[in-house]
C-alpha positions, 0 to 999 in steps of 0.5 A: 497771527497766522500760523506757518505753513508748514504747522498747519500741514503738519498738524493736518497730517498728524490729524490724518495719521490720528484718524487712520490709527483710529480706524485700524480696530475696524479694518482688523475686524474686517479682515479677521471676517473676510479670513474667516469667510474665506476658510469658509469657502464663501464665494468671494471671500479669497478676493474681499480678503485681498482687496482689504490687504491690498488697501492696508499694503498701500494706506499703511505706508501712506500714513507713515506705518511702514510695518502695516504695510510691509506685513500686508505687501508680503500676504498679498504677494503670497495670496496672489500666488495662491488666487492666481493658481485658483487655490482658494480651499481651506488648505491652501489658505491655511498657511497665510495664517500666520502673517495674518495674525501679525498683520493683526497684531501690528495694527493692533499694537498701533491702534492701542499705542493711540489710546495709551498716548492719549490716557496718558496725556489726560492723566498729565493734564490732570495731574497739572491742575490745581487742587481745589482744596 
């Protein structure tokens, strides 16, 4: 029997949101070195930053965590400002770090309420099984 359509999209997309929740500790760790690099001063450390959150601000939405990307839109629109007026020091940076921690953390949270749901799925499969006493 075939399956509906709209099944096989759907569970194609769960899949794809699955996988993008799945990816979010390895884009914070990006993130979290392209914001360090760049109160470093590393040349080029201020655009790798923006063009990690610029990508956050879009695929957040695009997979259905509106919150990743409305966080992430506000922090490109502010360090546009900043790059645009050539302000790439320590200093002038420094105030981004507050919406980047959330942004952090709202990823974060995403990331870890993936793991939550799947451990408790296991402990209810476990707990359906027979004994085997």
């Amino acid at each position: 029997m075939a399956h509906e359509p709209a099944q096989t999209l759907s569970a194609a997309l769960r899949a794809l949101r699955d996988g993008y929740r799945t990816e979010l500790p390895a884009k914070i760790r990006a993130l979290d070195a392209a914001w360090a690099a760049a109160l470093a001063g590393e040349e080029q450390s201020a655009e790798k930053l923006r063009a990690l959150i610029h990508n956050l601000s879009g695929s957040g939405a695009v997979f259905g965590f509106v919150e990743i990307s409305r966080r992430a839109a506000a922090i490109e629109r502010d360090l546009d400002a900043l790059l645009d007026r050539g302000a790439t020091s320590a200093a002038e940076l420094l105030p981004l770090a507050p919406a980047i921690e959330a942004l952090a953390d709202t990823c974060l949270r995403y990331a870890s309420a993936r793991l939550t749901a799947e451990a408790t799925s296991a402990t209810a499969s476990e707990s359906i099984r027979p004994s085997s006493a």
